[in-house]
N, C-alpha and C positions, 0 to 999 in steps of 0.2 A: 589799364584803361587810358587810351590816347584823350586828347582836350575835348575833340568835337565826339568823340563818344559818353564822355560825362557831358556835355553840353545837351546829347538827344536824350540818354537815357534816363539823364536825371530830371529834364523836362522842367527847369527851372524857370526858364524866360522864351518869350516871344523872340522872333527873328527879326522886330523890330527895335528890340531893345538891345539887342544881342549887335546889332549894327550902328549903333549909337553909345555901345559902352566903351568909356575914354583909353578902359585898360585894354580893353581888346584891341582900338587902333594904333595902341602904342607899337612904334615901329621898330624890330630891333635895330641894336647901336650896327651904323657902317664904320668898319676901320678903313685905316690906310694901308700902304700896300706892307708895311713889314706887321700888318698883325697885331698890333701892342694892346694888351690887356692892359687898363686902370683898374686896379682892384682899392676897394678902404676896407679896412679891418676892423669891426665891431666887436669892441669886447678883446682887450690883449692880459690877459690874465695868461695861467699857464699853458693854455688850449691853444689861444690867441697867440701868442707870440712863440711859440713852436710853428706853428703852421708857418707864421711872417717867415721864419727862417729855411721851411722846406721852399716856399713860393719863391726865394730868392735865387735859388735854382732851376727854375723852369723857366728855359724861354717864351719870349713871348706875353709874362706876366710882370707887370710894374706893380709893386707897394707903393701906392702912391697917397694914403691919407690910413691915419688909423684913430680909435675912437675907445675911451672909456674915462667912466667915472670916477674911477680913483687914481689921483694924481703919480702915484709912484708903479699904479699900472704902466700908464702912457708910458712912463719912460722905459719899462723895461722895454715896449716894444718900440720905441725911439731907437734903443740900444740893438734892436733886431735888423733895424730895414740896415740897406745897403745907399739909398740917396735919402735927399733931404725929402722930410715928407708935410703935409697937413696934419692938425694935429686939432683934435676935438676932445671936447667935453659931454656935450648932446651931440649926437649919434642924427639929428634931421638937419644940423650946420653941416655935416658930412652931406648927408644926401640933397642938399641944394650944392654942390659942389660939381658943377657941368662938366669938369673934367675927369670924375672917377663912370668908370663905365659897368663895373660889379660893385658887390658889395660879399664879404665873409664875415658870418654872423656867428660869433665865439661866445656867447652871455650867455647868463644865467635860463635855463631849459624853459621857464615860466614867459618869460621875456622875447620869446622865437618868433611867435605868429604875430605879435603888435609888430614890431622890427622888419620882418619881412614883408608883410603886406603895405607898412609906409616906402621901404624900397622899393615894390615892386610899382605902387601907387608915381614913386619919384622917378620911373624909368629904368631902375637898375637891374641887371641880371643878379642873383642869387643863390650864394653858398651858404646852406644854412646846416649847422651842425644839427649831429642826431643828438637825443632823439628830436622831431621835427618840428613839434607840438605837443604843446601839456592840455588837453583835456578836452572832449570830442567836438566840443562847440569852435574850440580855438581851432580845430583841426578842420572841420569841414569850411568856417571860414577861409582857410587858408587854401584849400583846394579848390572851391570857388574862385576865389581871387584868380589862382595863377591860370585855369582853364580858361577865364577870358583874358588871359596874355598871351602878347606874343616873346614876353622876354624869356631865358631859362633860367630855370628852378632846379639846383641841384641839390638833394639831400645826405649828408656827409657819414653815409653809412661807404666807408672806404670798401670793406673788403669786396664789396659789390661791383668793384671797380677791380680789385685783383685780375690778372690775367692767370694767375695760378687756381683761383679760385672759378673763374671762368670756364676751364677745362677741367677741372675737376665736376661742377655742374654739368659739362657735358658729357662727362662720363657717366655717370648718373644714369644722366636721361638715356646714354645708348644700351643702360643694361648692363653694364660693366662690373656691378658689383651685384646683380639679381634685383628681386621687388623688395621695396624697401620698409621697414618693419620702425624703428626707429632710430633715434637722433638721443645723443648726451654730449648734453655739450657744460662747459663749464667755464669759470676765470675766477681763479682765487689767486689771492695778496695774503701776506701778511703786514699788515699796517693800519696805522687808525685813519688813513683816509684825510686827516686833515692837513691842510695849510697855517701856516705862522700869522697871527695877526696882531699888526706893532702895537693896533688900540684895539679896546673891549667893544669899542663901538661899531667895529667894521667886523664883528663875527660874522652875521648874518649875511652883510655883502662878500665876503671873502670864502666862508665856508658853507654856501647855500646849498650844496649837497647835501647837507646835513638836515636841510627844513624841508618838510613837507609844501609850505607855500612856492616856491621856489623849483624844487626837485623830484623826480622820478626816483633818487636814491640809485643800488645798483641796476635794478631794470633796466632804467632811462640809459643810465650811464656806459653800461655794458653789455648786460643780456641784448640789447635791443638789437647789438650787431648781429647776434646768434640767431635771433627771431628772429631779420632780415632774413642770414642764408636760408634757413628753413623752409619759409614762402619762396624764396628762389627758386630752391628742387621743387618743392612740392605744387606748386601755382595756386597752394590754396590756405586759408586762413581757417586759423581753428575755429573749432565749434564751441569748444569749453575748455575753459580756461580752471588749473587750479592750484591753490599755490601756501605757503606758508613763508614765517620769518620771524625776524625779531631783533630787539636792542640784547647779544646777552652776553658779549662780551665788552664795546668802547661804553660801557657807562658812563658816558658823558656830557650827555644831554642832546644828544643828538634824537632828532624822529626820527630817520630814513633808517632802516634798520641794516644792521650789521652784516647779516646774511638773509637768503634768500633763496626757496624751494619751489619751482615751478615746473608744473606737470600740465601740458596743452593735448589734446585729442583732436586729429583732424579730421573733414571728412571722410577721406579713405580709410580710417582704420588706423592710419600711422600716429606712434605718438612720439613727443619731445620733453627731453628733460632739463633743464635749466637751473644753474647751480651758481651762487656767488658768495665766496665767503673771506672773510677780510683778519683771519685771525690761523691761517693754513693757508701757505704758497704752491701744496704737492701739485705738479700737473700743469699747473699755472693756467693758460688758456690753451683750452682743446675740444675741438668738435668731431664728435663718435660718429658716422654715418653705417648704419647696421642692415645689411643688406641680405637675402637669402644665398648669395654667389659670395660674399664677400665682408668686406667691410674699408671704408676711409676713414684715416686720421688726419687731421688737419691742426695745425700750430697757426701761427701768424704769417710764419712764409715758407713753410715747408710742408709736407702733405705727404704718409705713404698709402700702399694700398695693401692688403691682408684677405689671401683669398682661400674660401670655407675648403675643406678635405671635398675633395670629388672636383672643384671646380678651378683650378690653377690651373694657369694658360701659362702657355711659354712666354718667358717676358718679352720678345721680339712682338709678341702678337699684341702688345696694349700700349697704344698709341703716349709718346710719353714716360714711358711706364722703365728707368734703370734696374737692372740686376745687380749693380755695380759694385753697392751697397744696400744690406738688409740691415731694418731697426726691429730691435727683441724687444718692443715695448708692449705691445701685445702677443698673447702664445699665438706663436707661428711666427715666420720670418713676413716682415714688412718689407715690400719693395719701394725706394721713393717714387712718386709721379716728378720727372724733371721737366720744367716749365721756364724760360726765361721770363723773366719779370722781374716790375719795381717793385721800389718799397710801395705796399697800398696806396698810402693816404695821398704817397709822391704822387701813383697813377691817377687818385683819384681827381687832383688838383690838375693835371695835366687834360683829363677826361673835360672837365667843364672850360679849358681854355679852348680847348677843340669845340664843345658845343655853341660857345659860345659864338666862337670864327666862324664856324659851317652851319651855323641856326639848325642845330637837332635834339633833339632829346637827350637829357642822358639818361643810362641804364640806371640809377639812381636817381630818380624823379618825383617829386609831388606826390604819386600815385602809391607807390611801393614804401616811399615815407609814411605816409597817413596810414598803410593797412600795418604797418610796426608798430606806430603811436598807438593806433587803436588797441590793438595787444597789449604792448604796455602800459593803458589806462585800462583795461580789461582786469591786468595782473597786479596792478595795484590794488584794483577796490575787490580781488577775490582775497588778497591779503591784509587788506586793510580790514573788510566786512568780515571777513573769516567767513565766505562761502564760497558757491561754484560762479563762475560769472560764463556766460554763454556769448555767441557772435551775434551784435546784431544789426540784420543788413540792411 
């Protein structure tokens, strides 16, 4: 849904008000003629100051101020930039700061929708890590906000920005692997998930994954990218949601639980299955796409395709599609889909300097954020309540 389409259909406000809201005449930033993004970085924890260090490779993008709470954060990501930077404590000493032009927002998942909507309130464009928003009130807030902007709102579900994954999507949709039946997708770890923390007192800021106030746990963290692709192919959001989990192997006092079993049912019939587990690395992250012609496997930057007895096309004939090499990971020879392309998250961070320059949308937006979030508050409370939780629109 484009802005002025949630604007009519949600029927929120008068076109009087709608002409008078400050955030709707906010005008985007004009650059000068070489381009230069200001970005500040909110939040340099491990997320935060990874990213500092992909953005230092994209032209066109300056680290110019970064931002957090705990003192020996900041410096890791001091230790990140490339020039000398601004350096905060409170995150709105940042945003009164006239010369940053974006804002990348790395914090705690709880913390996403206050953050962003005082950026967006402060004129800043906005990269806001997934998941987008923790809980449906904070979420349509947030969708509100950015539909009377004119700044961009990009939401950091990477792969959605893949160019591999992009064409693999469009294969999909041309029938290339048949009608599609469904989706298992997974990402298991073996490891307890946590960070080092020098005092007792900084658990809770340092390993907020771990708390339910705070956290989505893996859902948020993971799944949510898989929930992304899914509504990608399919354009539509489940009806019912259902799911299990549990603390039962890091007995640690953690709430967000260990692992995590989720079974979604869509309108059409198709369903998804979503797996995360922190105690088994088999498989690592992988998305099953189960088709009547076929099937795709998908890793993080590699992708083949596996096609049903009766339906193998010559491989000349699938757009993409090498002979060159077959993977035996599933029965029958896999062909790879070959795609030039970055790394994700590199694309993804590339994607929003470009929206930014050319005032457009990105294909990870506001929109496609909130309908993940919502899934993922969906999948919480069917695991949390221990029932079915349904769509509701």
């Amino acid at each position: 849904m484009k802005r002025r389409e949630f604007i009519t259909k949600g029927g929120l406000v008068t076109a009087g008000i709608i002409t008078t809201s400050s955030t709707l005449g906010a005008l985007s930033k004009r650059f000068s003629s070489n381009n230069i993004v200001n970005i500040g970085i909110i939040g340099t924890g491990s997320r935060g100051s990874g990213l500092i260090s992909v953005l230092n490779k994209i032209e066109g993008i300056n680290v110019s101020a970064i931002c957090d709470i705990l003192p020996f954060q900041l410096e890791k990501g001091i230790s990140r930039t490339k020039n000398k930077v601004n350096t905060y404590k409170d995150y709105k000493k940042l945003l009164e700061n006239k010369d940053v032009d974006a804002v990348l927002i790395a914090t705690p998942f709880s913390s996403h929708s206050t953050i962003a909507i005082d950026a967006l309130d402060a004129g800043k464009h906005v990269y806001c890590e997934k998941t987008m928003a923790k809980g449906f009130t904070e979420i349509d807030n947030l969708v509100e906000k950015v539909a009377y902007s004119k700044l961009i709102f990009q939401t950091g579900h990477q792969y959605h920005s893949s160019k591999l994954y992009s064409h693999v999507v469009n294969l999909i949709k041309k029938g290339e692997i048949g009608q599609i039946s469904s989706f298992e997708c997974q990402w298991n770890r073996n490891g307890d998930w946590r960070r080092p923390v020098p005092n007792p007192s900084l658990e809770r800021a340092i390993n907020w994954r771990m708390y339910r106030e705070y956290s989505g746990g893996l859902v948020a963290e993971l799944c949510s990218h898989q929930i992304d692709f899914v509504y990608w192919v399919l354009g539509e959001n489940p009806k019912k949601i259902m799911g299990t989990g549990g603390v039962d192997f890091w007995k640690d006092g953690r709430e967000t639980f260990d692992n995590i079993h989720l079974i979604f049912e869509y309108p059409s019939g198709v369903k998804a299955k979503f797996t995360c587990l922190t105690n088994n690395s088999l498989g690592d992250y992988q998305i099953k796409v189960h088709g009547s012609k076929g099937t795709i496997l998908l890793d993080y930057n590699n992708a083949w395709i596996y096609h049903e007895k009766g339906f193998k096309k010559e491989i000349t004939d699938v757009d993409g599609v090498s002979g060159a090499t077959a993977n035996a990971y599933l029965q029958g020879k896999g062909y790879p889909i070959e795609i030039s392309h970055l790394d994700p998250t590199k694309q993804a961070l590339v994607d929003f300097r470009d929206s930014i320059i050319e005032n457009k949308e990105p294909i990870s937006n506001v929109y496609t954020g909130a309908d993940t979030a919502r899934s993922v508050q969906l999948s919480l409370d069917a695991m949390y309540n221990q029932n079915i939780q349904y769509w509701k629109k």
